[in-house]
PDB file of N, CA, C, O and CB in Angstrom:
ATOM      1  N   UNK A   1      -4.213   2.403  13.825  1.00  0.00           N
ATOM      2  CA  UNK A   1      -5.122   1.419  13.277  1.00  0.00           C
ATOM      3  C   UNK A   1      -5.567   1.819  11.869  1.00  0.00           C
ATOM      4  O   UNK A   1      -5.859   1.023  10.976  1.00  0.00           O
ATOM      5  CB  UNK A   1      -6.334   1.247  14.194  1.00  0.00           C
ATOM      6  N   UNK A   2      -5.582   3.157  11.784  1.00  0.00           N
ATOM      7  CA  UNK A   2      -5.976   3.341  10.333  1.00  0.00           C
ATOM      8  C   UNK A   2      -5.084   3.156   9.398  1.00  0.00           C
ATOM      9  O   UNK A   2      -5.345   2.773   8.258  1.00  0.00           O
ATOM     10  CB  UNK A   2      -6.426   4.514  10.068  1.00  0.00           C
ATOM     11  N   UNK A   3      -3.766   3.472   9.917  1.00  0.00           N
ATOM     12  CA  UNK A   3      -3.073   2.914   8.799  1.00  0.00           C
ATOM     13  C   UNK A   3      -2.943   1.422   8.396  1.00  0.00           C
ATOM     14  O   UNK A   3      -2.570   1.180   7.248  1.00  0.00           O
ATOM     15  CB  UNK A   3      -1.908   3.325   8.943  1.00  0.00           C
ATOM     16  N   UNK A   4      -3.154   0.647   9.039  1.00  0.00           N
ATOM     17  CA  UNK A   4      -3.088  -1.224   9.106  1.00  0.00           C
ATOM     18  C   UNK A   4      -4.457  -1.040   8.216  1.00  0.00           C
ATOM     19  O   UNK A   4      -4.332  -1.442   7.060  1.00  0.00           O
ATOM     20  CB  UNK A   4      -3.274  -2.368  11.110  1.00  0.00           C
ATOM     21  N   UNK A   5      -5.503  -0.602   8.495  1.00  0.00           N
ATOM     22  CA  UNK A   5      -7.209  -0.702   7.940  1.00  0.00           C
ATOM     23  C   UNK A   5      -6.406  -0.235   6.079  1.00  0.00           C
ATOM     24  O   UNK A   5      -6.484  -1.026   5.139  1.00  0.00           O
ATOM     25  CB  UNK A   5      -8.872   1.098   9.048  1.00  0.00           C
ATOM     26  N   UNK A   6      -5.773   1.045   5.978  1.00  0.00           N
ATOM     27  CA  UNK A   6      -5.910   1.541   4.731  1.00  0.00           C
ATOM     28  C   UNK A   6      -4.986   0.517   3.563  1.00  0.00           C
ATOM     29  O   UNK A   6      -5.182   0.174   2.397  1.00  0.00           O
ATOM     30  CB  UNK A   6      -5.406   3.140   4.839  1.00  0.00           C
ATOM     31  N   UNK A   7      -4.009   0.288   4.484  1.00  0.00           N
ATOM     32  CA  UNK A   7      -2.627  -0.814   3.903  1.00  0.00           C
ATOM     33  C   UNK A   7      -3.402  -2.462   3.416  1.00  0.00           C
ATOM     34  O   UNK A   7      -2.975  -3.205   2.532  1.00  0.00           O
ATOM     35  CB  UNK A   7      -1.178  -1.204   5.660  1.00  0.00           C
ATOM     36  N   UNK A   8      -4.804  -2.733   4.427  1.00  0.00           N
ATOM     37  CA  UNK A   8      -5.489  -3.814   3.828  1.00  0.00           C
ATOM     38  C   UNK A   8      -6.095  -3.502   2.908  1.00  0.00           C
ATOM     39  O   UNK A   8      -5.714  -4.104   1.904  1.00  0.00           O
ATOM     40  CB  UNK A   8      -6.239  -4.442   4.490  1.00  0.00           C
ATOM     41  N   UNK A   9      -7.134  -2.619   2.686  1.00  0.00           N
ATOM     42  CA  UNK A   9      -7.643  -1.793   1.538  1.00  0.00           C
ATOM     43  C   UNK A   9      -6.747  -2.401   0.151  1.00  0.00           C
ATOM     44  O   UNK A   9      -6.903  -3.296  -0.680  1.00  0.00           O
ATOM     45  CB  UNK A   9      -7.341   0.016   1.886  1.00  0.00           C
ATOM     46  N   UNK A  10      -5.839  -1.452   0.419  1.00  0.00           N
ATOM     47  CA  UNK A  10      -4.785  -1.186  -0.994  1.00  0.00           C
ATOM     48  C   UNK A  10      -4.120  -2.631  -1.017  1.00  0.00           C
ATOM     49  O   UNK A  10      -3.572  -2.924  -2.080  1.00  0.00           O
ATOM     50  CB  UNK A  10      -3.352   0.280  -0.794  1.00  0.00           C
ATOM     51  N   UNK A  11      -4.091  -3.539  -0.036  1.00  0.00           N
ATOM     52  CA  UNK A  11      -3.493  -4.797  -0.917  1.00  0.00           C
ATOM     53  C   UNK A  11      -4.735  -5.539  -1.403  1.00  0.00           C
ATOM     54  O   UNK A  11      -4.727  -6.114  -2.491  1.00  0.00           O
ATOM     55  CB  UNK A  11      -2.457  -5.917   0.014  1.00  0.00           C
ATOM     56  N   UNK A  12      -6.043  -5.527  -0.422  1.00  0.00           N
ATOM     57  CA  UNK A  12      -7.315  -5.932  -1.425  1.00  0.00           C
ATOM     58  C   UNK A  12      -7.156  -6.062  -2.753  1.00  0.00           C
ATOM     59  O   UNK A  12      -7.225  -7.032  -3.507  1.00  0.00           O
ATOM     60  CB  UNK A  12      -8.359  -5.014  -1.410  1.00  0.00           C
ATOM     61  N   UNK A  13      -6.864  -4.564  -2.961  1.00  0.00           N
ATOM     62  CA  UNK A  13      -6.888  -3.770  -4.624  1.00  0.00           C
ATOM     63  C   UNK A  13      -5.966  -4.627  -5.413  1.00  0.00           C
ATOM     64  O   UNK A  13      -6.115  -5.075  -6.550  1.00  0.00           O
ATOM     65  CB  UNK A  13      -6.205  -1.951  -4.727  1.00  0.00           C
ATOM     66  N   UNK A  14      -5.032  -4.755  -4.617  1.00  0.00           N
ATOM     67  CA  UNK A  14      -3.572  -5.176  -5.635  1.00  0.00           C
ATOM     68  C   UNK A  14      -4.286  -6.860  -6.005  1.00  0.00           C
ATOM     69  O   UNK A  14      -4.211  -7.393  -7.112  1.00  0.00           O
ATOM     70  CB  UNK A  14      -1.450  -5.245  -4.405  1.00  0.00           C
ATOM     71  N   UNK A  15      -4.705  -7.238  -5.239  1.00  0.00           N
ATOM     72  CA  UNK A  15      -5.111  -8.571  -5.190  1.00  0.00           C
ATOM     73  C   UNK A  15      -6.017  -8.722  -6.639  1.00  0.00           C
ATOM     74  O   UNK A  15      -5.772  -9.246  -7.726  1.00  0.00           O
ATOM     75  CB  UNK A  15      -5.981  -8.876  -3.710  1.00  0.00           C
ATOM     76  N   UNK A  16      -7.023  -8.093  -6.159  1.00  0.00           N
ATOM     77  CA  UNK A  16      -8.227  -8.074  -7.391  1.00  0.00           C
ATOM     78  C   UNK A  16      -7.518  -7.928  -8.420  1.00  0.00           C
ATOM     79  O   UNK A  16      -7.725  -8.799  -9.265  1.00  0.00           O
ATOM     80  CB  UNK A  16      -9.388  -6.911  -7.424  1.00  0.00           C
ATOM     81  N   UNK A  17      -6.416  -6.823  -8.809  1.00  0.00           N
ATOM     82  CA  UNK A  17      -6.185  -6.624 -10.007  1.00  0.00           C
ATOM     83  C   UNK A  17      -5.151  -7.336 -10.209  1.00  0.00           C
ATOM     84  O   UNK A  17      -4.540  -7.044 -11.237  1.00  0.00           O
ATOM     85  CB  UNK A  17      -6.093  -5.432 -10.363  1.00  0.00           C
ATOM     86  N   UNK A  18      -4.699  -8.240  -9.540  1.00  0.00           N
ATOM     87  CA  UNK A  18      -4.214  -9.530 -10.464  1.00  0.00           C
ATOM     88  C   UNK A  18      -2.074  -8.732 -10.741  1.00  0.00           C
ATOM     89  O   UNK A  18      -1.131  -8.976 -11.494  1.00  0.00           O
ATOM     90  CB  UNK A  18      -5.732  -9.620 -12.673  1.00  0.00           C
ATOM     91  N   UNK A  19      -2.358  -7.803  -9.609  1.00  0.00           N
ATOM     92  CA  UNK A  19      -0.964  -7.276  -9.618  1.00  0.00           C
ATOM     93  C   UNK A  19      -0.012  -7.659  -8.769  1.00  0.00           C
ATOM     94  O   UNK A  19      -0.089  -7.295  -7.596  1.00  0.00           O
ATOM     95  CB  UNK A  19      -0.946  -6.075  -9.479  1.00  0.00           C
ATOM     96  N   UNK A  20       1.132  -8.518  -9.242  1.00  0.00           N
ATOM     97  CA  UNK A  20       1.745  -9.342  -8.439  1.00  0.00           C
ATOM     98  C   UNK A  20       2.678  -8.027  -7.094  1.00  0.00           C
ATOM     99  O   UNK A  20       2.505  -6.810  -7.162  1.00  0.00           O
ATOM    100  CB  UNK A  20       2.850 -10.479  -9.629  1.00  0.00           C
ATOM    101  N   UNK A  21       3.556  -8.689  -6.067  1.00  0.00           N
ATOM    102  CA  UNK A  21       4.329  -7.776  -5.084  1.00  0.00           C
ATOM    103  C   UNK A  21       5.235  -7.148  -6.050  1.00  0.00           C
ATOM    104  O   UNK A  21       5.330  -5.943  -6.280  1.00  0.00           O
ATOM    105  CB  UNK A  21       5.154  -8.550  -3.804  1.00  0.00           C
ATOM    106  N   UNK A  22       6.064  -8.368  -6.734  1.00  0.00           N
ATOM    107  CA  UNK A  22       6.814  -7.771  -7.311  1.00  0.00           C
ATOM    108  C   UNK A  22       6.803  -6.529  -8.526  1.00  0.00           C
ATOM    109  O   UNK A  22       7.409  -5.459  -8.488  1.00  0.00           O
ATOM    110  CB  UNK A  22       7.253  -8.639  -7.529  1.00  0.00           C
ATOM    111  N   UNK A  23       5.976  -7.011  -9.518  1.00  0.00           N
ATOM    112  CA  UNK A  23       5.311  -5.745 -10.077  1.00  0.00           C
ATOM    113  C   UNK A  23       4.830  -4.029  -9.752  1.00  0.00           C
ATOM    114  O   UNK A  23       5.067  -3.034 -10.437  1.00  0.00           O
ATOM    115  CB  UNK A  23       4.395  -6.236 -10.262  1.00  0.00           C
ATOM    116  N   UNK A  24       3.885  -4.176  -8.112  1.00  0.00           N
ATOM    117  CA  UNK A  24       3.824  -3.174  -7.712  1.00  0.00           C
ATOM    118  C   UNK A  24       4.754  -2.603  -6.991  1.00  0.00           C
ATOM    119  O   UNK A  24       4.595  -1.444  -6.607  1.00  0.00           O
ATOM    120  CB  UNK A  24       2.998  -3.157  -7.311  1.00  0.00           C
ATOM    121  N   UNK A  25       5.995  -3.389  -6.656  1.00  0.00           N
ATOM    122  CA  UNK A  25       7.387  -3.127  -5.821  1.00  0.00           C
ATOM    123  C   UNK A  25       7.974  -2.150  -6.502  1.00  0.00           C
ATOM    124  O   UNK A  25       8.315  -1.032  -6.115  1.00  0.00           O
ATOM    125  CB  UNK A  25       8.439  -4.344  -5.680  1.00  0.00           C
ATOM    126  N   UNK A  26       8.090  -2.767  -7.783  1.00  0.00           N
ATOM    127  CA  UNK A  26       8.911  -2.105  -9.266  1.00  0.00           C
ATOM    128  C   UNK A  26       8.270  -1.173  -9.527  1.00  0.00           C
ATOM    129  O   UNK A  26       8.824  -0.792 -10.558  1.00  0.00           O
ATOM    130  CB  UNK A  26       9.019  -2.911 -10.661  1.00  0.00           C
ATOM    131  N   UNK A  27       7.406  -0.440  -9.325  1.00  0.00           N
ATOM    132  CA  UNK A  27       6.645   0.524  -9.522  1.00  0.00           C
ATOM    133  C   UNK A  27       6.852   1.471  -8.955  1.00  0.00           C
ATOM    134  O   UNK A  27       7.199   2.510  -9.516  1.00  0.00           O
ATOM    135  CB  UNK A  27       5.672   0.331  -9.405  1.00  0.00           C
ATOM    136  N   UNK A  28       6.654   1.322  -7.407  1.00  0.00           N
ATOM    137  CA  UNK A  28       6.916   2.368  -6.312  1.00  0.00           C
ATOM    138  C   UNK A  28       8.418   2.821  -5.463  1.00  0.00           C
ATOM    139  O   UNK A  28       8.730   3.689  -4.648  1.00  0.00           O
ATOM    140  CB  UNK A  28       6.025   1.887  -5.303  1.00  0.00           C
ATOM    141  N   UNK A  29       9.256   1.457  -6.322  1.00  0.00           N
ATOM    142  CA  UNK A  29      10.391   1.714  -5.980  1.00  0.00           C
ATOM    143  C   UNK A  29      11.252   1.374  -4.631  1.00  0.00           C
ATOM    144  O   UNK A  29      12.166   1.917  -4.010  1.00  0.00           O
ATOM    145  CB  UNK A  29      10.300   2.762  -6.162  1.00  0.00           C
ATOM    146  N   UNK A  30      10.088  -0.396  -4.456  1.00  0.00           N
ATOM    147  CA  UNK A  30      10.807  -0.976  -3.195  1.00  0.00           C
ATOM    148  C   UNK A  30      11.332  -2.098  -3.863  1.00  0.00           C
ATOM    149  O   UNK A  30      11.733  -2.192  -5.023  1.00  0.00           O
ATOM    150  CB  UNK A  30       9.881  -1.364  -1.825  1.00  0.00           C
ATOM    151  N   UNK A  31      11.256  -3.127  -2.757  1.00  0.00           N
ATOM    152  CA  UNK A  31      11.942  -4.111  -2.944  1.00  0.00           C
ATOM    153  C   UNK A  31      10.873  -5.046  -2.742  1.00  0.00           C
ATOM    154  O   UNK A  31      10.041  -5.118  -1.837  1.00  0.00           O
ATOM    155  CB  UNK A  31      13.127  -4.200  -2.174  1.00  0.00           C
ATOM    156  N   UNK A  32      11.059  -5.743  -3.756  1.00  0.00           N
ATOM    157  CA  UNK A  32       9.384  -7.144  -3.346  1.00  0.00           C
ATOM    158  C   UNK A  32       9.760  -7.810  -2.034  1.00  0.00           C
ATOM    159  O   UNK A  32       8.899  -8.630  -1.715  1.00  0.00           O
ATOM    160  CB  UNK A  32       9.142  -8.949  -4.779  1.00  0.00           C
ATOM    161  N   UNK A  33      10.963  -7.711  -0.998  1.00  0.00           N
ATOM    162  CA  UNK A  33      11.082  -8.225  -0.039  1.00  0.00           C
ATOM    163  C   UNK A  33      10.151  -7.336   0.975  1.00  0.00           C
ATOM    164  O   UNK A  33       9.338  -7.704   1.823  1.00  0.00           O
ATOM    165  CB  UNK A  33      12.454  -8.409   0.174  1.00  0.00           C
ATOM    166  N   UNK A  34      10.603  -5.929   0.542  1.00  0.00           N
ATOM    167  CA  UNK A  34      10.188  -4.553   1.501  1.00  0.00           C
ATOM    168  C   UNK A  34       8.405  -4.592   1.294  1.00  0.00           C
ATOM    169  O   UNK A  34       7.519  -4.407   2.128  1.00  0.00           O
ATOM    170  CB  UNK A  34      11.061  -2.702   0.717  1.00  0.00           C
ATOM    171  N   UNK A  35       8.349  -4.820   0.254  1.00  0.00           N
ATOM    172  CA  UNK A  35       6.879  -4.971   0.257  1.00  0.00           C
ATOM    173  C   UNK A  35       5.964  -6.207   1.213  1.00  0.00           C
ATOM    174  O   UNK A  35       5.101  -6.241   2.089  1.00  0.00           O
ATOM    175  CB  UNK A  35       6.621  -5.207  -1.237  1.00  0.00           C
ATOM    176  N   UNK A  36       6.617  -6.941   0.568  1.00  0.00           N
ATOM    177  CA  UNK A  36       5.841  -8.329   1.753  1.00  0.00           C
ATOM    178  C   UNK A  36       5.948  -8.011   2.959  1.00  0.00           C
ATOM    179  O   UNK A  36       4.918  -8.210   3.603  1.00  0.00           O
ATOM    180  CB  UNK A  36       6.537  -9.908   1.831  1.00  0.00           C
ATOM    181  N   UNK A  37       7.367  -7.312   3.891  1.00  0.00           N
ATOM    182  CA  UNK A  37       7.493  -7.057   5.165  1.00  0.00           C
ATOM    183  C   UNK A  37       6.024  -5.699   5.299  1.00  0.00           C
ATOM    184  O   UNK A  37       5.270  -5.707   6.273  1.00  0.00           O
ATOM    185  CB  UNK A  37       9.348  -6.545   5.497  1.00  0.00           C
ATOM    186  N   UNK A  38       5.929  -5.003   4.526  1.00  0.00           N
ATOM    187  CA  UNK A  38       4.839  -3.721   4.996  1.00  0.00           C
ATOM    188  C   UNK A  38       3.241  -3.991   4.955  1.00  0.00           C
ATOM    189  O   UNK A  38       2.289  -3.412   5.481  1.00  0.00           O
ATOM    190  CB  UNK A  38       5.040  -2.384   3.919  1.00  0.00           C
ATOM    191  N   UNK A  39       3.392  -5.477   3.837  1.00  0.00           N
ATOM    192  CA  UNK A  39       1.793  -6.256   3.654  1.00  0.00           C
ATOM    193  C   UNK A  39       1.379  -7.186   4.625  1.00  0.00           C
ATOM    194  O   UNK A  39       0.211  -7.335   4.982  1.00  0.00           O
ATOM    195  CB  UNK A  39       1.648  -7.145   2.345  1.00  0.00           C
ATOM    196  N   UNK A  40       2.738  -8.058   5.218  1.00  0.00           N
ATOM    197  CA  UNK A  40       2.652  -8.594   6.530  1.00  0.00           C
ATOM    198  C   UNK A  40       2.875  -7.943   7.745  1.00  0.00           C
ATOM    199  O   UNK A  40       3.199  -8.574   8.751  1.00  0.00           O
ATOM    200  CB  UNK A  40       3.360  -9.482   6.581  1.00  0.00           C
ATOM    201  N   UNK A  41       2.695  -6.445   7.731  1.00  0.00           N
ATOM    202  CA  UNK A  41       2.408  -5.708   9.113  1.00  0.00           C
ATOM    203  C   UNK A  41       3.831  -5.786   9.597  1.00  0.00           C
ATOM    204  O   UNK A  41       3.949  -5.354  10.744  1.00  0.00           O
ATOM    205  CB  UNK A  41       1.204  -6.475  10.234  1.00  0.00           C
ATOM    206  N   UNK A  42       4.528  -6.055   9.251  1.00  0.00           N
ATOM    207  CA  UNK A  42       5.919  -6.479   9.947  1.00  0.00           C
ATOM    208  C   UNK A  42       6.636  -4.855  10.295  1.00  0.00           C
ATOM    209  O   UNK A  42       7.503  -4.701  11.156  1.00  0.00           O
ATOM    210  CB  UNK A  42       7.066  -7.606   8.661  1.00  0.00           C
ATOM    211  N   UNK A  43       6.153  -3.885   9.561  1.00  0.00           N
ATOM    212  CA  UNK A  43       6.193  -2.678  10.037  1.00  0.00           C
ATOM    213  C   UNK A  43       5.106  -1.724  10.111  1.00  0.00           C
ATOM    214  O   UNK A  43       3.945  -1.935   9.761  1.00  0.00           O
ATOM    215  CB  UNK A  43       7.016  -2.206   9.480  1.00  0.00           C
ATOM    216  N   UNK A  44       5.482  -0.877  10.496  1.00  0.00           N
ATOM    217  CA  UNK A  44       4.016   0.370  10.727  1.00  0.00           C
ATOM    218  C   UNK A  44       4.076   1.207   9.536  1.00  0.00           C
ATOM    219  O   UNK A  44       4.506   2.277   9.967  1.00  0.00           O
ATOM    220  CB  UNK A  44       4.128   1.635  12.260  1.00  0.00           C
ATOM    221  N   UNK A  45       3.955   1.285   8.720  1.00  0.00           N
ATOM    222  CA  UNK A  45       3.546   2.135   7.116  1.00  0.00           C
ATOM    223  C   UNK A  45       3.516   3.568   7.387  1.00  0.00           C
ATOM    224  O   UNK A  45       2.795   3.689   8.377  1.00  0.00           O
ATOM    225  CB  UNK A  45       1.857   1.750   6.384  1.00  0.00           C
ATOM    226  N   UNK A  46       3.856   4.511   7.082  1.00  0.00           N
ATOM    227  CA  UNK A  46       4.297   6.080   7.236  1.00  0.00           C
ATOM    228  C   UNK A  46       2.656   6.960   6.050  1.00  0.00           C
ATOM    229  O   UNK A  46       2.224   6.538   4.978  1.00  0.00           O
ATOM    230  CB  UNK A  46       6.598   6.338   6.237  1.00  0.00           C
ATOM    231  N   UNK A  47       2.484   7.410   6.343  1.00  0.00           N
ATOM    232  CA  UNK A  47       1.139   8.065   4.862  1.00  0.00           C
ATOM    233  C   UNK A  47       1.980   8.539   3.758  1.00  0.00           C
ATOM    234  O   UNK A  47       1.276   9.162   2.963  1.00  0.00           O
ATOM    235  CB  UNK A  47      -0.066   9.772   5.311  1.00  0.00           C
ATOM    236  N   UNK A  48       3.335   8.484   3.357  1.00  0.00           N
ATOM    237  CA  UNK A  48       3.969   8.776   2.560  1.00  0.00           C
ATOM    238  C   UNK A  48       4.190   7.277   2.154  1.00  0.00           C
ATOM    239  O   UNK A  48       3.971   7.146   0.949  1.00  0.00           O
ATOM    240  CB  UNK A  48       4.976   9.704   2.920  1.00  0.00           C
ATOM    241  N   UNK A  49       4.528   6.178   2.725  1.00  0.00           N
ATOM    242  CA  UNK A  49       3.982   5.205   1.482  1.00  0.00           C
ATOM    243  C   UNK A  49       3.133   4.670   1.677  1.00  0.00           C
ATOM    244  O   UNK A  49       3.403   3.512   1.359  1.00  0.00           O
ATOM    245  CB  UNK A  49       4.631   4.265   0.982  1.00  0.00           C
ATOM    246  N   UNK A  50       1.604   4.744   2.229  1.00  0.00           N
ATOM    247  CA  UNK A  50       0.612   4.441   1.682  1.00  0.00           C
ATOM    248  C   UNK A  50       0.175   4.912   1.095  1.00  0.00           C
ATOM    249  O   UNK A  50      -0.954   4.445   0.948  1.00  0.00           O
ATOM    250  CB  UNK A  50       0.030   4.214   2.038  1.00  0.00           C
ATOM    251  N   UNK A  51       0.482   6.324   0.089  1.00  0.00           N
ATOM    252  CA  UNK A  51       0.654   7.260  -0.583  1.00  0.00           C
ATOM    253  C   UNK A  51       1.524   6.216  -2.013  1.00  0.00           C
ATOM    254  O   UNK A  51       1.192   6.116  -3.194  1.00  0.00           O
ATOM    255  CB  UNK A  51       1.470   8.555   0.387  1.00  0.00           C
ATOM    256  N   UNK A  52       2.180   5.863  -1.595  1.00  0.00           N
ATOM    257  CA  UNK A  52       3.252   5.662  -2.608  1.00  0.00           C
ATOM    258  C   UNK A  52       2.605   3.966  -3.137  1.00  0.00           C
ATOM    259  O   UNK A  52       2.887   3.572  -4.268  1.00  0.00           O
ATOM    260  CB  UNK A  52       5.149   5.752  -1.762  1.00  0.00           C
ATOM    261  N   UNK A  53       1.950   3.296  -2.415  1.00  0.00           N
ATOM    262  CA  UNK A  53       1.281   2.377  -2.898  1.00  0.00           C
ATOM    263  C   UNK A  53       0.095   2.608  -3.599  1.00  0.00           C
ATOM    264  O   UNK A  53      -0.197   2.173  -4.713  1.00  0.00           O
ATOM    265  CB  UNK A  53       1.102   1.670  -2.069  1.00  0.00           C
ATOM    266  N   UNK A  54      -0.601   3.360  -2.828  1.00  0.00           N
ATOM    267  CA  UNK A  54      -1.760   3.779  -3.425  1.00  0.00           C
ATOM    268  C   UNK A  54      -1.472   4.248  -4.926  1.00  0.00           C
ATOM    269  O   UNK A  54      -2.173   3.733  -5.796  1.00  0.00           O
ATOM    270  CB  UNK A  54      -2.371   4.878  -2.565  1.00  0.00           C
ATOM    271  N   UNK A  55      -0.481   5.200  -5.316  1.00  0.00           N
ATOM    272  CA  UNK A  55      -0.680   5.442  -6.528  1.00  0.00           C
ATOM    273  C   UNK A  55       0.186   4.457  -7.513  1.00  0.00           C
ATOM    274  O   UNK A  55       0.168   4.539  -8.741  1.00  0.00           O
ATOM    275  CB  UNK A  55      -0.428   6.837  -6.676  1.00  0.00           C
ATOM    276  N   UNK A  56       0.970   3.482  -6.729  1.00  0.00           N
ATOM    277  CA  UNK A  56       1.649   2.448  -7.992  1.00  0.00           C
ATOM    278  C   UNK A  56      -0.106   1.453  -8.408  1.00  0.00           C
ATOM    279  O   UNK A  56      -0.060   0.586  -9.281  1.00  0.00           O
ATOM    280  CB  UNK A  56       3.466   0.942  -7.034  1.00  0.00           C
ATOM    281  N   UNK A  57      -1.052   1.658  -7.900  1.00  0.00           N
ATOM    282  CA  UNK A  57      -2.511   1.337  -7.855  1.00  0.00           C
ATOM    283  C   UNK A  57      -3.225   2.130  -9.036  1.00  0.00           C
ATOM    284  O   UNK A  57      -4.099   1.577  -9.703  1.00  0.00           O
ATOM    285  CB  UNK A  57      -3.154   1.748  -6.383  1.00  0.00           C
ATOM    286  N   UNK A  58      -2.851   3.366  -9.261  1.00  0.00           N
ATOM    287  CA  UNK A  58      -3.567   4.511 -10.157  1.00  0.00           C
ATOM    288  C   UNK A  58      -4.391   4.874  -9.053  1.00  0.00           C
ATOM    289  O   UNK A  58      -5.586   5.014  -9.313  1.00  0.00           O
ATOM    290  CB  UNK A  58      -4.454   4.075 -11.662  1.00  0.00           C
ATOM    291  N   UNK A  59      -3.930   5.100  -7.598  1.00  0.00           N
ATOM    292  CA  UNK A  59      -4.717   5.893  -6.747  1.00  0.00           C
ATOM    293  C   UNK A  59      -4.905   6.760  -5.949  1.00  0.00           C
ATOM    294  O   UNK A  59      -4.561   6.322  -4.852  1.00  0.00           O
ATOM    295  CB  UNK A  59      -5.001   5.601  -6.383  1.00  0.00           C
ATOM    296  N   UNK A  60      -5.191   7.563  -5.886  1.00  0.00           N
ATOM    297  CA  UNK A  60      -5.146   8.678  -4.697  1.00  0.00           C
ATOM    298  C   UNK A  60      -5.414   8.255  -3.160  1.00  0.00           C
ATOM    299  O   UNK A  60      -6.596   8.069  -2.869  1.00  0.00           O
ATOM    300  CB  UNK A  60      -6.267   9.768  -5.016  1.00  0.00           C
ATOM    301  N   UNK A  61      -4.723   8.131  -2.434  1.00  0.00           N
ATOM    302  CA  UNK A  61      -5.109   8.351  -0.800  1.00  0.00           C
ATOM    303  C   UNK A  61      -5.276   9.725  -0.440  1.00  0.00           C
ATOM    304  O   UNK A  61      -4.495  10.609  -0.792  1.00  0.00           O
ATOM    305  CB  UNK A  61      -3.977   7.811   0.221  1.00  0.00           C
ATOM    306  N   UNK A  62      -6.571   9.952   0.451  1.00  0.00           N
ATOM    307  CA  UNK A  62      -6.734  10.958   0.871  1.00  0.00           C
ATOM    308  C   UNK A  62      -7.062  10.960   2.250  1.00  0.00           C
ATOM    309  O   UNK A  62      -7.177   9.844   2.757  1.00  0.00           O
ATOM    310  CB  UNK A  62      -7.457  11.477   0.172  1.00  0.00           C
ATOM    311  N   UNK A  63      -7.235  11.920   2.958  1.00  0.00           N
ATOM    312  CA  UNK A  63      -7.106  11.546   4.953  1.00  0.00           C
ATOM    313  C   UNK A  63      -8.185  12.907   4.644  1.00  0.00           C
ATOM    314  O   UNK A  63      -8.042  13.935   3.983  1.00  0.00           O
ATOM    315  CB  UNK A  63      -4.935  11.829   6.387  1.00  0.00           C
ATOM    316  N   UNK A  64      -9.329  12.348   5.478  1.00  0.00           N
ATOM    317  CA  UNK A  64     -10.596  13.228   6.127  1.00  0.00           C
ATOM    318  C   UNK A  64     -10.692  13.454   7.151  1.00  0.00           C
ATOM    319  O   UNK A  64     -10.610  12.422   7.818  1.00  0.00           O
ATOM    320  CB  UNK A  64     -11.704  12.886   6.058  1.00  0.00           C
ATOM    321  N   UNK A  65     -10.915  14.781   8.042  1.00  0.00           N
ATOM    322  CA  UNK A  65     -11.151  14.624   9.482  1.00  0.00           C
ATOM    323  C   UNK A  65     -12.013  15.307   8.933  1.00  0.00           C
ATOM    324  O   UNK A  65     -11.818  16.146   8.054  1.00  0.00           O
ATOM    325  CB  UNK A  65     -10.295  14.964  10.769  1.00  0.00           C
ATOM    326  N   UNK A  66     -13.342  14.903   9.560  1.00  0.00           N
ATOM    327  CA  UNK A  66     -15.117  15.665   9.300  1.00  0.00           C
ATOM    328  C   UNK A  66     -15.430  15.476  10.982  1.00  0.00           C
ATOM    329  O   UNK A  66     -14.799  14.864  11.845  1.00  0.00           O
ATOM    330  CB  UNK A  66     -16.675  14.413   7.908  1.00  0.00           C
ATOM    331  N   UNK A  67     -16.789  16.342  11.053  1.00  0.00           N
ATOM    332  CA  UNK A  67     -17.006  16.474  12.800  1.00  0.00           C
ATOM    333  C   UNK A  67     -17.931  15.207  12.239  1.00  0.00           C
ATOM    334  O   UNK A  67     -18.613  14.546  13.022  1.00  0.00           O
ATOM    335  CB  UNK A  67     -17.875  18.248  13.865  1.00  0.00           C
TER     336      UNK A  67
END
């Protein structure tokens, strides 16, 4: 679930900033098809590319476990 929660996050972002699929596709080095399939949940996202989205964003993902 956290990964579906973090993958909405980061397309939020993409949204606001007015950054099209294809643009951030070309960035991270998918395919604007591959992208729509990972924004429509159509697969389960790995932390290596929500990693890899996050920074075609200018962003860091980071994972906390705190008590």
């Amino acid at each position: 679930m956290l990964a579906i929660n973090t993958l909405a996050d980061l397309q939020t972002e993409r949204i606001k900033r007015g950054i099209s699929q294809r643009t951030l596709a070309d960035a991270i080095g998918m395919t604007a098809a591959e992208l729509a399939q990972l924004e429509d949940a159509d697969v389960s996202p790995s932390l290596a590319t929500l990693s890899r989205y996050a920074k075609g964003l200018g962003l860091r993902l980071e994972i906390a476990i705190v008590p």
